[in-house]
C-alpha positions in Angstrom: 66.3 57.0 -45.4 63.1 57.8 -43.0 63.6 59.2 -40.1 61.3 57.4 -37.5 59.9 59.4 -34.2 58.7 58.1 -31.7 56.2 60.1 -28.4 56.7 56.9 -26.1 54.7 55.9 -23.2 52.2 58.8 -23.0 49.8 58.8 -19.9 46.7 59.2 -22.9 47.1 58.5 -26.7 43.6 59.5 -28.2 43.6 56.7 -31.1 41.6 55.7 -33.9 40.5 51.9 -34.5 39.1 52.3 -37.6 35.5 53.3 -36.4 36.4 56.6 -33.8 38.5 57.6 -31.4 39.7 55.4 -28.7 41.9 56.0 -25.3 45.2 54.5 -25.2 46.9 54.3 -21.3 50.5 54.2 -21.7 51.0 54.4 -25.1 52.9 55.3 -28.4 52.6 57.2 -31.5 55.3 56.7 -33.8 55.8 58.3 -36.9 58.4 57.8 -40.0 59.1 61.7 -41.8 55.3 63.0 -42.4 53.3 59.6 -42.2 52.2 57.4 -39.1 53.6 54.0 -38.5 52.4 53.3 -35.2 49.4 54.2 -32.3 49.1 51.6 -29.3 50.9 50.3 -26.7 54.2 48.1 -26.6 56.3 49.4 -29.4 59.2 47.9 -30.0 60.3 49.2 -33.3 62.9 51.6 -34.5 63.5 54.9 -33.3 66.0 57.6 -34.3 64.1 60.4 -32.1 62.3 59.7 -28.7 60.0 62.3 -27.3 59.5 61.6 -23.6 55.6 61.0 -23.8 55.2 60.1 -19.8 52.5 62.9 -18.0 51.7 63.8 -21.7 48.2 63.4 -23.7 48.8 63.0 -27.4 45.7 63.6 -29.3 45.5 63.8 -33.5 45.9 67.6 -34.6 42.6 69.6 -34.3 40.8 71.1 -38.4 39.6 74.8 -38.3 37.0 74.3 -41.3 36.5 78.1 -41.1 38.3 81.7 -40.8 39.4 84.3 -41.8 43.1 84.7 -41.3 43.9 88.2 -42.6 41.3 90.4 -41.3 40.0 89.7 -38.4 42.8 89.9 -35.6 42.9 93.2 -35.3 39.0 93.8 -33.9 39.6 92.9 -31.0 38.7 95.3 -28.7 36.3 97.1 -31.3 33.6 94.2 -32.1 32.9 93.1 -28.7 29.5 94.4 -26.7 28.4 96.1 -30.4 25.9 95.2 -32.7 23.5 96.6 -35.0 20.6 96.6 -33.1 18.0 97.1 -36.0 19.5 94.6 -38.0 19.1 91.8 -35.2 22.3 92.7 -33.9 24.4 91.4 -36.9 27.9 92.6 -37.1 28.4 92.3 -40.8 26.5 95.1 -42.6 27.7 98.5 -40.2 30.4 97.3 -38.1 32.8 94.9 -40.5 32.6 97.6 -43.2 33.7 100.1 -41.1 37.3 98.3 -39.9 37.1 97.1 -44.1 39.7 96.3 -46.5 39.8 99.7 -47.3 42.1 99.9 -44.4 44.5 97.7 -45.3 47.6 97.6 -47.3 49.3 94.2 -48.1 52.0 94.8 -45.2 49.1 94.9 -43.2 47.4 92.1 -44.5 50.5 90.0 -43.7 51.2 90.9 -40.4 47.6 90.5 -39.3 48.0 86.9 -41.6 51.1 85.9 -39.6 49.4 86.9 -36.0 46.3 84.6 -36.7 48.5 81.6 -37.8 50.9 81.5 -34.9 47.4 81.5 -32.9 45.8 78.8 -34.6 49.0 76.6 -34.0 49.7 77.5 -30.3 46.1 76.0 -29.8 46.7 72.7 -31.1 45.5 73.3 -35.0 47.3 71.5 -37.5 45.2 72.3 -40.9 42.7 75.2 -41.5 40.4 76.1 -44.2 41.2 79.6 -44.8 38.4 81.8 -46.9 40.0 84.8 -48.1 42.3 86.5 -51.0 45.3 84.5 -51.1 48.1 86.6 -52.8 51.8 85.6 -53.4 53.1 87.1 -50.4 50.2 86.0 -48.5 51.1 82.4 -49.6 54.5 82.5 -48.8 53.2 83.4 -44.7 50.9 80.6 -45.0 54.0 78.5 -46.3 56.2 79.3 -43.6 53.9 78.7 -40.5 53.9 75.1 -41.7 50.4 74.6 -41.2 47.9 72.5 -43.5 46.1 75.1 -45.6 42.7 74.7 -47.6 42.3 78.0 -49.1 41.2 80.3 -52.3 39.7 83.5 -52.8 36.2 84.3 -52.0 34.3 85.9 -55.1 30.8 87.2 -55.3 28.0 88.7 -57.4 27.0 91.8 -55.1 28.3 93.6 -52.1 26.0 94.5 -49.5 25.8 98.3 -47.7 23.9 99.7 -45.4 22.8 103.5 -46.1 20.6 104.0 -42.9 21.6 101.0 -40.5 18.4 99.7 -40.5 17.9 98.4 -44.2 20.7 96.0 -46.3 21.5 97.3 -49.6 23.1 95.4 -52.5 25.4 96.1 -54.9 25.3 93.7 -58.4 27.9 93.5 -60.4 27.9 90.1 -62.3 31.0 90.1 -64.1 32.8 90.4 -61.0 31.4 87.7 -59.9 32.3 85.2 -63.2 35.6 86.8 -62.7 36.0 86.1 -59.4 35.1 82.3 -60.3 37.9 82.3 -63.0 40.4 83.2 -60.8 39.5 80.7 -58.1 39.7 77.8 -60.6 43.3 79.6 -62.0 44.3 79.4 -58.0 42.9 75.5 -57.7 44.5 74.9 -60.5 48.0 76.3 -59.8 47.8 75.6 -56.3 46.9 72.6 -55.3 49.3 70.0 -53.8 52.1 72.7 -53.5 54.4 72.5 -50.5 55.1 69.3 -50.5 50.5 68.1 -50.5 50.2 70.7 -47.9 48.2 73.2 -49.8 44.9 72.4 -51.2 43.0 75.0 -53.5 38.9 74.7 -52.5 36.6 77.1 -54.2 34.8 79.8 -51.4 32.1 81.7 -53.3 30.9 84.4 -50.8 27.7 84.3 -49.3 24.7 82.7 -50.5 22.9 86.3 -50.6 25.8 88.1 -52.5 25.8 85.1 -54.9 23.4 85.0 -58.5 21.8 81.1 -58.9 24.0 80.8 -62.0 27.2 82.3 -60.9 26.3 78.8 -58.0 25.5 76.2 -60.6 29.2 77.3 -62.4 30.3 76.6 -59.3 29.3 73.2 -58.6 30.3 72.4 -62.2 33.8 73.5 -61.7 33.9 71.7 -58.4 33.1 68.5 -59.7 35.6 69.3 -62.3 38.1 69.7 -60.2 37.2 67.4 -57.6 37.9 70.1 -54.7 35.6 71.2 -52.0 33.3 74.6 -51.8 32.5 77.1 -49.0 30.0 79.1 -48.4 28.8 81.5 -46.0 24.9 81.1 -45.6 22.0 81.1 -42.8 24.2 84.0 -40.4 21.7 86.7 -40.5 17.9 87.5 -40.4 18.6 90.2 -42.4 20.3 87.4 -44.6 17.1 85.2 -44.5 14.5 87.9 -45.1 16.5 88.9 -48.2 16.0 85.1 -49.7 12.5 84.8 -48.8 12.0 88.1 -50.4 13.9 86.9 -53.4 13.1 83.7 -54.5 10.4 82.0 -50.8 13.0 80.0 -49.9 15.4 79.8 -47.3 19.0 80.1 -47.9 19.5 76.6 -47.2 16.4 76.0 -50.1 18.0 78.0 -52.2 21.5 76.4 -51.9 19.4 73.2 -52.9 17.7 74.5 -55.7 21.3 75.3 -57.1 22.6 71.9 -57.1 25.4 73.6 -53.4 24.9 70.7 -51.4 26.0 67.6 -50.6 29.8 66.0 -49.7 31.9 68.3 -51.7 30.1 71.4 -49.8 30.7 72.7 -46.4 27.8 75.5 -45.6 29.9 78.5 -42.9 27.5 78.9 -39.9 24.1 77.5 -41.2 23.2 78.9 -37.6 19.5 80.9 -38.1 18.1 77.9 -40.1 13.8 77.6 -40.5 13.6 76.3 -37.0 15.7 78.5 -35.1 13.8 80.7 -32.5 14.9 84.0 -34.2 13.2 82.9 -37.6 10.3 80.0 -36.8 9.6 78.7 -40.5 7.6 75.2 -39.2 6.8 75.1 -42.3 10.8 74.2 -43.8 13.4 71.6 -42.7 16.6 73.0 -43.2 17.9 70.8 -40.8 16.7 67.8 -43.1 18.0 68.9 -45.9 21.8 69.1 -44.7 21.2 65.7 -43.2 19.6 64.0 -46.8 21.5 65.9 -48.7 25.4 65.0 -46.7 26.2 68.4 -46.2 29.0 69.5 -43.6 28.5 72.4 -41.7 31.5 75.0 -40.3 30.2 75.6 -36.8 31.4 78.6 -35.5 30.3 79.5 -31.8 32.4 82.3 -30.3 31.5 84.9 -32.8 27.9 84.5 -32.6 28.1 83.7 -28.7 29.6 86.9 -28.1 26.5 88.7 -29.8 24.1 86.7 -28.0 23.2 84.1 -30.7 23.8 80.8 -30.4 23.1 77.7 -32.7 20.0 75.6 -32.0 21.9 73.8 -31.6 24.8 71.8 -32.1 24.1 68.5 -30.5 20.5 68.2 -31.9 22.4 69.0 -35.5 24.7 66.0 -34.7 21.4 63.8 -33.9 19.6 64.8 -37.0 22.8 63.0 -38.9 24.4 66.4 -39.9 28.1 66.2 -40.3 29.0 69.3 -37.8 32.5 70.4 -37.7 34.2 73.4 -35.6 35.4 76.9 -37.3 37.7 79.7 -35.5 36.3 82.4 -38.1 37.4 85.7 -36.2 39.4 86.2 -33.2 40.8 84.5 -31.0 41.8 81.9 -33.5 41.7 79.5 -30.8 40.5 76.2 -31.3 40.4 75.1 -27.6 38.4 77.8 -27.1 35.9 77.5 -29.6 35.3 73.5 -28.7 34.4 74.7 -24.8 31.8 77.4 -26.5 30.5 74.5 -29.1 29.5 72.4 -26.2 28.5 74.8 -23.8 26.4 77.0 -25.7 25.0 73.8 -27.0 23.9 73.0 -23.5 22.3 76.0 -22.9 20.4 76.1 -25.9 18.8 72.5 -25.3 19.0 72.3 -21.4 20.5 69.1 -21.7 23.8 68.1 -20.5 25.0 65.6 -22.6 24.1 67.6 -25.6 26.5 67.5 -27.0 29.0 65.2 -25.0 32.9 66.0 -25.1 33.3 63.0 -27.4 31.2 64.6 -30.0 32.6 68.0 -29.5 35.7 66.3 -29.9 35.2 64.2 -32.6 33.3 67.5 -34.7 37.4 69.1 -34.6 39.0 65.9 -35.7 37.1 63.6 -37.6 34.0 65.0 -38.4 36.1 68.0 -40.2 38.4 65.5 -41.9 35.5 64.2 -43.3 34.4 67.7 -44.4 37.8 68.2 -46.4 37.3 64.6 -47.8 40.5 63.6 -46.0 40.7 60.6 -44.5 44.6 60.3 -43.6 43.7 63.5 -41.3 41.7 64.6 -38.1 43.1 60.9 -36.5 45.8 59.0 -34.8 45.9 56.0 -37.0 49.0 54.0 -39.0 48.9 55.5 -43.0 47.5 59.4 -41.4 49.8 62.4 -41.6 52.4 63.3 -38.7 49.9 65.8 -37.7 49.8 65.6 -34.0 49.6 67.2 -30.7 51.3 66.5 -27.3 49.8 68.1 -24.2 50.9 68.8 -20.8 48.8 66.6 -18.8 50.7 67.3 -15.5 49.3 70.8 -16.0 47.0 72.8 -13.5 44.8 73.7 -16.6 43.3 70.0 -17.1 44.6 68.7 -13.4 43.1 65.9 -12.2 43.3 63.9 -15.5 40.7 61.0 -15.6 38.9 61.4 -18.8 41.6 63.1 -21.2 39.2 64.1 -23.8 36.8 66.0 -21.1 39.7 68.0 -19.6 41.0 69.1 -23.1 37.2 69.9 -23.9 36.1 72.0 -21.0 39.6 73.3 -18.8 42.5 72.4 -21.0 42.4 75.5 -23.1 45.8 76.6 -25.1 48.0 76.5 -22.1 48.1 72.8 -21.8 49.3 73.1 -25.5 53.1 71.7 -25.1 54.4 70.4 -28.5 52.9 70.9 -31.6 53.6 68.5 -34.9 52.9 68.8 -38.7 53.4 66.9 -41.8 55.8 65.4 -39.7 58.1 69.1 -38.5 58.0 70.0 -34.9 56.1 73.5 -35.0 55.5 74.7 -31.6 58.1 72.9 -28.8 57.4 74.0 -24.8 54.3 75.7 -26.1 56.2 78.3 -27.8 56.0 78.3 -32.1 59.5 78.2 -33.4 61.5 80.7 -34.7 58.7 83.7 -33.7 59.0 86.6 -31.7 55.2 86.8 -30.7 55.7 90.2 -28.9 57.3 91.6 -32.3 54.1 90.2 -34.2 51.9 91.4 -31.5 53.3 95.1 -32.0 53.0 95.0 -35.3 49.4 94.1 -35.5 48.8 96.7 -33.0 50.0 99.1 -35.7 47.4 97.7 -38.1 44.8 98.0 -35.0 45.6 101.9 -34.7 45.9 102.7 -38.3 42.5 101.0 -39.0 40.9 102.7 -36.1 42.2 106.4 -37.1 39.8 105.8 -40.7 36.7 104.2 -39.5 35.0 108.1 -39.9 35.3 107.7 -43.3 34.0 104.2 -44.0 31.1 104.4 -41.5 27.7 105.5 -43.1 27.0 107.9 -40.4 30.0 109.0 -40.5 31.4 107.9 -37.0 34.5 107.5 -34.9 35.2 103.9 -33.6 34.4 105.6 -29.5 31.2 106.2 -31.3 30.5 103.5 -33.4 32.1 101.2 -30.1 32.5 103.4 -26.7 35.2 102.2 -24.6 34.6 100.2 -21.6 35.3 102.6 -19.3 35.5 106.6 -20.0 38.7 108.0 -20.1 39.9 109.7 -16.6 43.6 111.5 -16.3 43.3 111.0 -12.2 42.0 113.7 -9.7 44.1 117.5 -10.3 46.8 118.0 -8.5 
């Protein structure tokens, strides 16, 4: 028999009506095992569980449409104030290489795996679209944390390299990359709809720099085939968009065209230095237009580029050309309160304009907008038929205190802290803010571990041959106090 749950008389209830999200004073969300029954006020059917909703803000569970969940937690500390100055201060050709997989053993893959998912949840996320190497033990972490998981392994035709830090290098090796596509429709294939629908095998071929035009079309054929969605990493360098023009006079967004990699079933990861960004200035090409005509979604990932000094141009006037923006976590923190409040701020910034983007739309980019992405529409909303994916929020809290637009505070204050109770497919994930059954300090010295013994090799995976102090000095110099 369903067991019915009901969060009852909630100070805020962000709803759905059918057309977008709506606020709800004093209301209810009930919920029978994973699926929605209920949103509004004046319920008055059963309940065999009552959360105490009153000085609470229930919203619909928050979509990371991008990251990387087994890599990237342990750079912090090493990434930050660095960049490759003569490659337009890009991360990805001197720096990512150099803290690479070469460092890693599957223990450490794990634990780093495990640290990024008990992050994503504490921050309100309920569903993620995870591009990396899933393995079995990797799956069985991803299982366990009880979040929503769209994932497969990334696959390409050519690596890149840098042998001078001033030039991109590329690596072909074709076959790898028709491999690679094999064993992403394999994974779909074996995948999909495990744990109970909470699994969802997507293709994710690598960049569109690193990928050949036919090793794309097979792509888009075995897409349709499958009737999944597609990732893929374009538009997050100059180095990145010289490379294209050089190729082929187009811009990566062009080229995606030209392949047949656009439209619903494909979600473009950054598409931030597009032809009218100030960094590249092609007047001549509409990138921008082509997402929009096309219905391409866009993973929007702000805190990794912010933090580099590159920002999207910009968010909110991406939103009014029609494109379908959503909201990524990509590196660290995975934090999705976080990377909302960057979204719309940096936005701002970029377009002196305050209301681009508003909250709403910030908002509605983490919810709806990403549902849409994933071509899910029973997620991303508080609505009767939706999953039990949902997230209660201490609204008595100092962090989003005084509460008169619920939505606002969450966007621009409420950060993870307000984060109270934490819901999934219908299972209570995080209660009190804390994830259950987790010992965060025991995952936190663990990834530490991974931090040090990644660190101790960066000499020999750096082209010049560098320790991390070098490659990324330490804030301060290292003092052991005045003699004695």
């Amino acid at each position: 028999m369903a067991h019915t749950t009901a969060i009852a008389n909630a100070d805020w209830v962000v709803g759905y009506d059918g057309a977008g999200h709506r606020l709800i004073r004093g209301g209810t969300v009930a919920f029978s095992d994973n699926t929605i029954t209920y949103v509004g006020t004046g319920y008055a059917g059963p309940a065999d569980t009552v959360i105490d909703g009153r000085g609470r803000v229930v919203i619909p569970g928050l979509i990371s449409t991008h990251a990387h969940l087994t890599t990237e937690a342990r750079n912090k500390g090493f990434l930050e104030d660095a960049g490759s100055r003569k490659l337009w201060h890009s991360g990805l050709f001197e720096y990512m290489p150099a803290m690479g997989m070469a460092a890693f053993d599957q223990e450490a893959v794990v634990d780093v795996l495990r640290f990024s998912l008990v992050e994503l949840v504490k921050s309100g996320c309920t569903a993620v679209f995870e591009l990396g190497r899933p393995t079995e033990k990797t799956l069985v972490a991803m299982e366990e944390s009880g979040l929503r998981i769209f994932t497969g392994p990334m696959y390409r035709s050519a690596r890149w390299h840098t042998q001078n830090g001033h030039a991109v290098h590329y690596q072909w090796d074709e076959e790898a990359g028709r491999h690679g596509l094999r064993e992403a429709v394999d994974f779909v294939e074996r995948h999909s709809s495990a744990w109970g629908g909470r699994l969802t095998g997507v293709l994710c071929p690598a960049q569109a720099d690193t990928c050949t035009p036919e090793l794309l079309r097979e792509t888009m054929a075995a897409a349709r085939r499958l009737d999944t969605r597609v990732q893929i990493h374009a538009a997050q360098s100059v180095s990145e968009h010289l490379e294209m023009m050089r190729r082929h006079g187009m811009t990566p967004i062009e080229f995606l065209a030209r392949q047949g990699m656009v439209g619903p079933q494909v979600i473009i990861g950054h598409a931030l230095l597009l032809a009218h960004h100030s960094a590249i200035r092609y007047p001549d090409h509409d990138d921008l237009g082509v997402l929009a005509q096309t219905g391409t979604h866009v993973a929007h990932c702000p805190w990794v580029f912010g933090r580099r000094g590159v920002h999207m141009e910009s968010f909110g006037g991406y939103l009014r050309r029609g494109v379908n923006v959503t909201i990524g976590t990509d590196t660290c923190p995975q934090d999705m309160m976080e990377e909302m409040r960057w979204a719309a701020v940096l936005s701002k910034n970029a377009t002196n304009d305050a209301a681009c983007p508003t909250a709403a739309e910030t908002f509605t980019a983490a919810t709806l907008n990403a549902a849409r992405a994933l071509g899910r529409e029973d997620l991303g909303r508080l609505a009767p038929g939706a999953k039990a994916d949902v997230v209660i929020l201490d609204g008595r809290a100092m962090t989003i205190r005084p509460l008169r637009d619920p939505v606002k505070s969450i966007v621009y204050y409420g950060a993870s802290r307000s984060v109270e109770t934490v819901i999934v497919d219908g299972r209570v994930l995080v209660r009190g803010g804390q994830v259950l059954d987790v010992d965060e300090y025991v995952l936190a010295e663990r990834l530490q571990g991974v931090a040090e013994r990644t660190l101790a090799g960066v000499k020999e995976r750096d082209w010049a041959g560098r320790t991390h102090e070098q490659l990324s000095p330490l804030s301060f110099p290292l003092w052991e106090g005045p003699p004695s």
